[in-house]
C-alpha positions in Angstrom: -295.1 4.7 56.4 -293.1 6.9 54.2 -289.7 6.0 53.3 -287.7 9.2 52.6 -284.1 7.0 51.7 -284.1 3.9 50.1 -281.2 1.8 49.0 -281.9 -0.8 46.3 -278.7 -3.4 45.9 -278.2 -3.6 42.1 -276.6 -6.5 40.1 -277.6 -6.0 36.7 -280.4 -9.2 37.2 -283.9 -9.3 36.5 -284.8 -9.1 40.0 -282.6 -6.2 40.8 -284.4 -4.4 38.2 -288.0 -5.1 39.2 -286.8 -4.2 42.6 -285.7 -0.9 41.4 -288.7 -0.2 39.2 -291.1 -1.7 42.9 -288.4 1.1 45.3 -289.7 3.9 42.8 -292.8 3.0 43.0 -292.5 2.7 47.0 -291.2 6.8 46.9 -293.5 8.0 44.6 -295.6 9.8 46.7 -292.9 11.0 48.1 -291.1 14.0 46.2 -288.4 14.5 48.4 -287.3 10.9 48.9 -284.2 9.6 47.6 -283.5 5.9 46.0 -279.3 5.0 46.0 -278.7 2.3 43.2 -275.6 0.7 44.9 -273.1 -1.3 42.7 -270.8 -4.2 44.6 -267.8 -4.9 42.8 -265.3 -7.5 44.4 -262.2 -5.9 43.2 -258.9 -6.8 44.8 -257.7 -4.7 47.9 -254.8 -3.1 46.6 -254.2 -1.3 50.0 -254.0 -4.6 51.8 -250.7 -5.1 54.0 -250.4 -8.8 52.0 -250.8 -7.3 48.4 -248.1 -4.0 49.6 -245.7 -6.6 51.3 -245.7 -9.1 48.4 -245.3 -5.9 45.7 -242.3 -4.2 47.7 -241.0 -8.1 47.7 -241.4 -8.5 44.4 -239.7 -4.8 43.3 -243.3 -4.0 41.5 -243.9 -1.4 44.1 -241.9 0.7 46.6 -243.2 4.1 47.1 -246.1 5.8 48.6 -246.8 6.9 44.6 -247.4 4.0 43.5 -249.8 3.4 46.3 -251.4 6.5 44.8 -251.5 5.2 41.2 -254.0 2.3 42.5 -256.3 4.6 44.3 -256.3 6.4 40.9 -257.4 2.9 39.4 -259.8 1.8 42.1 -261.6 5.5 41.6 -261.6 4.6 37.5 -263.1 1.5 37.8 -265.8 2.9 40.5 -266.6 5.9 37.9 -266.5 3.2 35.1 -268.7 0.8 36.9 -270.9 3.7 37.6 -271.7 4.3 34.2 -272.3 1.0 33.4 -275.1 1.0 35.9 -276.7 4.0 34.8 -276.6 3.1 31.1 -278.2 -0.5 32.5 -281.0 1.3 34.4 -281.8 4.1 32.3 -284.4 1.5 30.7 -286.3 1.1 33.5 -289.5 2.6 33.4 -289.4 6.0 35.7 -285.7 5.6 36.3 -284.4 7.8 33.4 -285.9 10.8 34.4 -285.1 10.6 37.7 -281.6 10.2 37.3 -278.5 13.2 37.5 -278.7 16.4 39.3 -281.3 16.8 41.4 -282.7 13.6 40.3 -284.3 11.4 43.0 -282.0 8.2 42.0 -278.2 8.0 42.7 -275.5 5.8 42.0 -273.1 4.7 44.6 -269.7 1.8 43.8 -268.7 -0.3 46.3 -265.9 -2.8 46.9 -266.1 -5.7 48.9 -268.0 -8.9 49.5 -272.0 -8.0 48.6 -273.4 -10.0 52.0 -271.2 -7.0 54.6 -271.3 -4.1 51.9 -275.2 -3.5 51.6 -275.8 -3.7 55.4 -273.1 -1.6 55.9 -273.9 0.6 53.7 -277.6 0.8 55.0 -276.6 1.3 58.3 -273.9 4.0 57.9 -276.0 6.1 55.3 -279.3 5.6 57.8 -281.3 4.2 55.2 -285.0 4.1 55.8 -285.3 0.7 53.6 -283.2 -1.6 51.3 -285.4 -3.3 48.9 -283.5 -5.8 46.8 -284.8 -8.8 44.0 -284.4 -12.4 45.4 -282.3 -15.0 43.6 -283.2 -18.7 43.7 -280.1 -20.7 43.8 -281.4 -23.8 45.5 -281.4 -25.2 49.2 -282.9 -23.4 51.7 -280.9 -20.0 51.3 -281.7 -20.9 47.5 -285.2 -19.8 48.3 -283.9 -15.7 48.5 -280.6 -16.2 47.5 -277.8 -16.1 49.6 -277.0 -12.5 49.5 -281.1 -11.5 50.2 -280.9 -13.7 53.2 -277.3 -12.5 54.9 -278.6 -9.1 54.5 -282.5 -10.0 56.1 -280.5 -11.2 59.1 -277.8 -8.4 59.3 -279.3 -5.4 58.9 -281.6 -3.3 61.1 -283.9 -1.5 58.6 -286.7 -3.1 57.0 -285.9 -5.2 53.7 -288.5 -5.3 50.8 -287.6 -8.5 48.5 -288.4 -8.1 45.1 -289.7 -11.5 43.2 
C-alpha cells in the first residue's frame, strides 16, 4: 500500500524523530506523497468566553482590537514554534532536503491538548497514515505512552508507532 499523506506527530523526542526519519522512509517510493510534521502547543485559549469575561472584568480588555492583538500573538508563536521545528528536524537524515517549497515535508502548529489535536487533525486533513514514536511512561498506557494510545483508539487511519 502506498501512502500518498502522512502525518507524523512531532514533540522534539527521540522517538518523534525516528518516527519522522521511519514516515520518510515509508514515502520514498513515492514522489508525489506528502509528510506534515505537526507541532502541538497547549497555549492558552485567549478567545475563550472565561478568559474575555474575566479581561473585560478586570478592565485589561474591552474591544474587539484587543481581541485582534491576541490572534496577532497566537499567529507569532505558531510561526515561532514553526521554526523551531524545522531548525529541530533539519538534522534528520533526508529531512533537510525535503523541506520548503515544493518540498515533500511540511510544517503545521497546533493548539490544544495533543490526545484530540492529532486525530483531528488526521481526520479533517484525510490523512492516509499518522505514524508517531512511542513514549514509555509506565503502567499499561506507559507501554505507548499515553498520547500513542488515545490516538490508536481515536482515529480511523492506520497508525505506525515508531520505537
Amino acid at each position: 500500500m502506498m501512502y500518498k499523506k502522512v502525518l507524523v506527530p512531532y514533540d522534539k523526542s527521540d522517538p518523534s524523530r525516528r518516527a519522522l526519519a521511519q514516515a520518510l522512509d515509508l514515502v520514498a517510493c513515492a514522489p508525489d506523497a506528502e509528510v506534515t510534521v505537526l507541532s502541538v502547543v497547549d497555549w492558552r485559549d485567549f478567545n475563550a468566553e472565561t478568559f474575555k469575561i474575566a479581561s473585560r472584568m478586570s478592565g485589561a480588555v474591552g474591544s474587539v482590537a484587543d481581541s485582534a492583538a491576541f490572534a496577532d500573538v497566537g499567529l507569532e508563536a505558531a510561526r515561532e514554534e514553526s521554526e523551531r521545528v524545522m531548525e529541530d528536524i533539519a538534522g534528520i537524515p533526508g529531512c533537510a532536503d525535503a523541506l520548503g517549497d515544493g518540498g515533500r515535508v511540511s510544517i503545521a502548529v497546533v493548539n490544544g491538548s495533543p490526545h484530540d489535536a492529532i486525530t483531528a487533525y488526521a481526520d479533517e486533513g484525510g490523512y492516509d497514515c499518522i505514524v508517531m514514536g512511542h513514549r514509555g511512561m509506565g503502567a499499561m498506557r506507559g507501554v505507548l505512552g499515553s498520547v500513542c494510545y488515545s490516538t490508536l483508539h481515536k482515529t480511523s487511519c492506520p497508525v505506525l508507532v515508531v520505537k
